[in-house]
N, C-alpha and C positions, 0 to 999 in steps of 0.2 A: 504493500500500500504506500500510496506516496502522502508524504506530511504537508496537510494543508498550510498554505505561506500564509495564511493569515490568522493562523496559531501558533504559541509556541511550547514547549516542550510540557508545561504544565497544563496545554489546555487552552488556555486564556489567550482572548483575542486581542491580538499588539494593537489595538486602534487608540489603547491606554496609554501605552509604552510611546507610540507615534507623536500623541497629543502633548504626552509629557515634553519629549523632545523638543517639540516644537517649542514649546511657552518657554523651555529654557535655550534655545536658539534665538526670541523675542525677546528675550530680559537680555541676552548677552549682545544682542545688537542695541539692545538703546542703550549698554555701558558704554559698548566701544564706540558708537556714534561722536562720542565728547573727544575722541582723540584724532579726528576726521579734522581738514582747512577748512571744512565747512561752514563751522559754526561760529555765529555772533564773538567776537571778540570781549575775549573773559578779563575783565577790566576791574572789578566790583570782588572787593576783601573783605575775610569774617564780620570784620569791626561794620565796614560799611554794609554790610546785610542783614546785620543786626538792628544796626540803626535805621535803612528802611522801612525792614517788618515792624519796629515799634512806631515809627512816621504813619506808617499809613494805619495803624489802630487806635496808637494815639488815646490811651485806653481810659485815663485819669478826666483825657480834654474832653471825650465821648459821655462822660458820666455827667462833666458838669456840665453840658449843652443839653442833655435830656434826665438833669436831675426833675425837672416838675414834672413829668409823668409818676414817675415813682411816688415823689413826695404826695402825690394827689391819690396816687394808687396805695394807700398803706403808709405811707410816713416816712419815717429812718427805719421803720421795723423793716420794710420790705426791701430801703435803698441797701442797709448793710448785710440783711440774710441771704440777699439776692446776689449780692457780690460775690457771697461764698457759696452759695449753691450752683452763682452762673461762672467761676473761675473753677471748680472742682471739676465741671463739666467741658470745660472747653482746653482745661489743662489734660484732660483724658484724649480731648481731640488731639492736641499736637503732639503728644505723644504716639498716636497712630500715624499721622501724617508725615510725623519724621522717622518713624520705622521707613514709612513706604517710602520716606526724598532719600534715606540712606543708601535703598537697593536701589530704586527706580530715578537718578536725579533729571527728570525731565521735565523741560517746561511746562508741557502739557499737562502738569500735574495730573488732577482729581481723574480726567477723563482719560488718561493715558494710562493711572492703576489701575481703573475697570477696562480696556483693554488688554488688559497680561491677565487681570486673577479672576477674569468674569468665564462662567462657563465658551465654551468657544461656540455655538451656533447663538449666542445672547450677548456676546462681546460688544459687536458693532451699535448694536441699537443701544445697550445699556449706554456704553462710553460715548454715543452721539446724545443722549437724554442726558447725560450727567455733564459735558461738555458745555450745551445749551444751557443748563440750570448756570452752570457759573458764569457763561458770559453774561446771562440777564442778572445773576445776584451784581457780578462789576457794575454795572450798566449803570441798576438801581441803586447800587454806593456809592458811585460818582458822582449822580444828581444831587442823592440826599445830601453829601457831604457840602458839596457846591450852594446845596441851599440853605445849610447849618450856617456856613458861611457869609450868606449874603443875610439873614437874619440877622447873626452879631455884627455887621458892620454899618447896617441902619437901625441897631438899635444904638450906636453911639450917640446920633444926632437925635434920636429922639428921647437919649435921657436930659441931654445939655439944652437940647431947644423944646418948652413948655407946649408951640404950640402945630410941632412938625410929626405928621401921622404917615410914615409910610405907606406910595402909593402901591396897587399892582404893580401898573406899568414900569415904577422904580426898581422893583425885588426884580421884576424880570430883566431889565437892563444890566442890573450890577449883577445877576445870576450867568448872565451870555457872560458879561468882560470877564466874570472869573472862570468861566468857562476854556472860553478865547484865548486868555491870559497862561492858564496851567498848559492846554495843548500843544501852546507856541513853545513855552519853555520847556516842553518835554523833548518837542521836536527838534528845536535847533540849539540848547544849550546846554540842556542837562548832562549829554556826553562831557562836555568842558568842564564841569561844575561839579565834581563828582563829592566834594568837598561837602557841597551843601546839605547832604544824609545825616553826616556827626553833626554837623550844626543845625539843625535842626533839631536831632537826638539831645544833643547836650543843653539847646533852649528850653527844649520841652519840658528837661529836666528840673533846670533852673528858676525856671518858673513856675514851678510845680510845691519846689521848694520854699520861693517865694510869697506863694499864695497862700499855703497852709500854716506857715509861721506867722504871716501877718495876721490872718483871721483870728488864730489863737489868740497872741496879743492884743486886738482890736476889740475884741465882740466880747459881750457879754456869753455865759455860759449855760447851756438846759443839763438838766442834772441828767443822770446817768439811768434812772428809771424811764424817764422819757424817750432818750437816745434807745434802747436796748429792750425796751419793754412796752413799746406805746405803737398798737396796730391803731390806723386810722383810717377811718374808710370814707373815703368822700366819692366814689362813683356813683355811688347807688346801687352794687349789684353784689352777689354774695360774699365775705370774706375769700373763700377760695379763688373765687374768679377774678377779684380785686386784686390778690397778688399776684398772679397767674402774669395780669396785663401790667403790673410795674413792674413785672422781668424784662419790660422790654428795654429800659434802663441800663441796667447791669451786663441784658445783652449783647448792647451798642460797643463795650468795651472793647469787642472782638472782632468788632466787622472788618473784614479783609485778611483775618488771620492769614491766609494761605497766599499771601501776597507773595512771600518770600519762595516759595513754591517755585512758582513763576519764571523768576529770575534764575534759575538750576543755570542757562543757558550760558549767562552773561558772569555767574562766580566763579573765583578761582576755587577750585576745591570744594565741590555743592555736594557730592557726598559726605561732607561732614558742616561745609558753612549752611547750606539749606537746615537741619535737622538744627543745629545750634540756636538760629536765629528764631526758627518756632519755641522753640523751650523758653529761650531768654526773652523773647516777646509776653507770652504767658505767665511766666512771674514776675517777670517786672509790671508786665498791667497789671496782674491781681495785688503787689504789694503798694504800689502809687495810688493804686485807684480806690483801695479800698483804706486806706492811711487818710485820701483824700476825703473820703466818704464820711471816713469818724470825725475828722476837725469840720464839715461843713453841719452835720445832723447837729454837733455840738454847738454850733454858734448859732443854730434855731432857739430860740426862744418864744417867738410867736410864730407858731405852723398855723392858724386861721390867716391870719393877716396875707402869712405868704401864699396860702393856697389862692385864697382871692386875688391874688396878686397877678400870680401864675395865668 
């Protein structure tokens, strides 16, 4: 009798053995891909990957441009529990993420590890749905951010000037110019400027620093029952549900996380700077932002006033 070639010695059909082969012929091509003339010139060091990924999370500044959601949904109870239930969770995320940028560092990130670990007749559709979900998540964090933006910089003039109510037509103006503005710089300078990552990273810092030492000093103080102990519901809708929706507070800290993903292309060394830059992005937000969290709940004194405010 002759041995079927599409069996082997125990029986079992190699279409396993085949499959296997393959996905480890597709992981060992997009290693060695990174050592090809092909690729984006790798210009971008730990330090400055580090400092991107936290640029664009930015995780302390995220908290305090939608601390009134939280404060209105639950209080300080919700801002600081939510810190640690929404950083516990999303520290588990980079933690996966950087498993998978240490084997896989491709730019393609999310949709490029469901291509290798997705069953193979489900590969393509999954990795083409998971692809689409992130460019629309980018899509929608560029606007949002762009509009966080154009709200803090007309709300200057209408704290200084009594009787200046920003128009639409203005938020939509200074929304295009910061549009306009980032694209251009992305496009024709930010190669020159590579500088500008730490500097930013170290601003962010310093003002970070700045802002929660002065409030101490400054403000008056709510006792420690209040801060730690005080749900406050001002939705209207059940306690569960009321906290549920000031997580969205806490988790704003993280939008973009997988920035540094992205960038696998353009670091020197992304199987170890990618996975780094996620971890140190993640603790450093959760330790700024929720440090930050404690000095602002504590310099509440009046949460009606501020709710109305809001």
């Amino acid at each position: 009798m002759t041995e079927d070639p599409k069996k082997t010695a125990l029986g079992e059909n190699t279409d396993v053995e085949r499959r296997s082969s393959t996905q480890i012929g597709r992981c060992k091509e997009i290693g060695n891909q990174y050592e090809t003339n092909s690729q984006p010139k790798r210009d971008i060091s730990g330090l400055s990957m580090v400092a991107i990924a936290f640029n664009i999370c930015n995780s302390w500044v995220a908290l305090a441009t939608m601390l009134a959601i939280a404060i209105a949904a639950g209080g300080t109870f919700t801002t600081l529990y939510g810190i640690i239930i929404v950083s516990v969770v999303y520290i588990c995320v980079s933690m996966t993420l950087a498993e998978l940028a240490s084997v896989y560092p491709t730019g393609g990130g999310q949709y490029h590890f469901t291509s290798i670990l997705a069953p193979e007749k489900l590969s393509q559709i999954l990795s083409y749905i998971c692809g689409l979900a992130a460019t629309c998540s980018w899509m929608f964090l560029a606007a949002g951010v762009s509009m966080l933006a154009t709200q803090l910089l007309l709300s200057l003039p209408a704290f200084y000037v009594d009787d200046f109510e920003p128009k639409n037509w203005q938020s939509f103006l200074v929304f295009q110019a910061i549009n306009i503005a980032l694209h251009n710089y992305n496009i024709f300078f930010l190669k020159k400027t590579l500088w500008i990552h730490e500097v930013g990273f170290g601003l962010s810092l310093v003002v970070f620093f700045t802002v929660s030492v002065t409030s101490l000093i400054r403000s008056d103080k709510a006792s420690s029952s209040f801060v730690w102990d005080n749900f406050t519901n001002n939705m209207g809708w059940p306690d569960g549900v009321t906290f549920i929706t000031g997580l969205a507070t806490p988790a704003s800290m993280f939008l973009g996380l997988d920035g540094a993903i992205h960038l696998a292309d353009e670091a020197l060394h992304p199987q170890r700077a990618v996975p780094k830059a996620l971890m140190f992005t993640s603790i450093i937000g959760f330790l700024t932002s929720f440090s930050f969290g404690i000095v602002m709940c504590y310099s509440i004194t009046d949460l009606d006033t501020l709710i109305n405010t809001t």
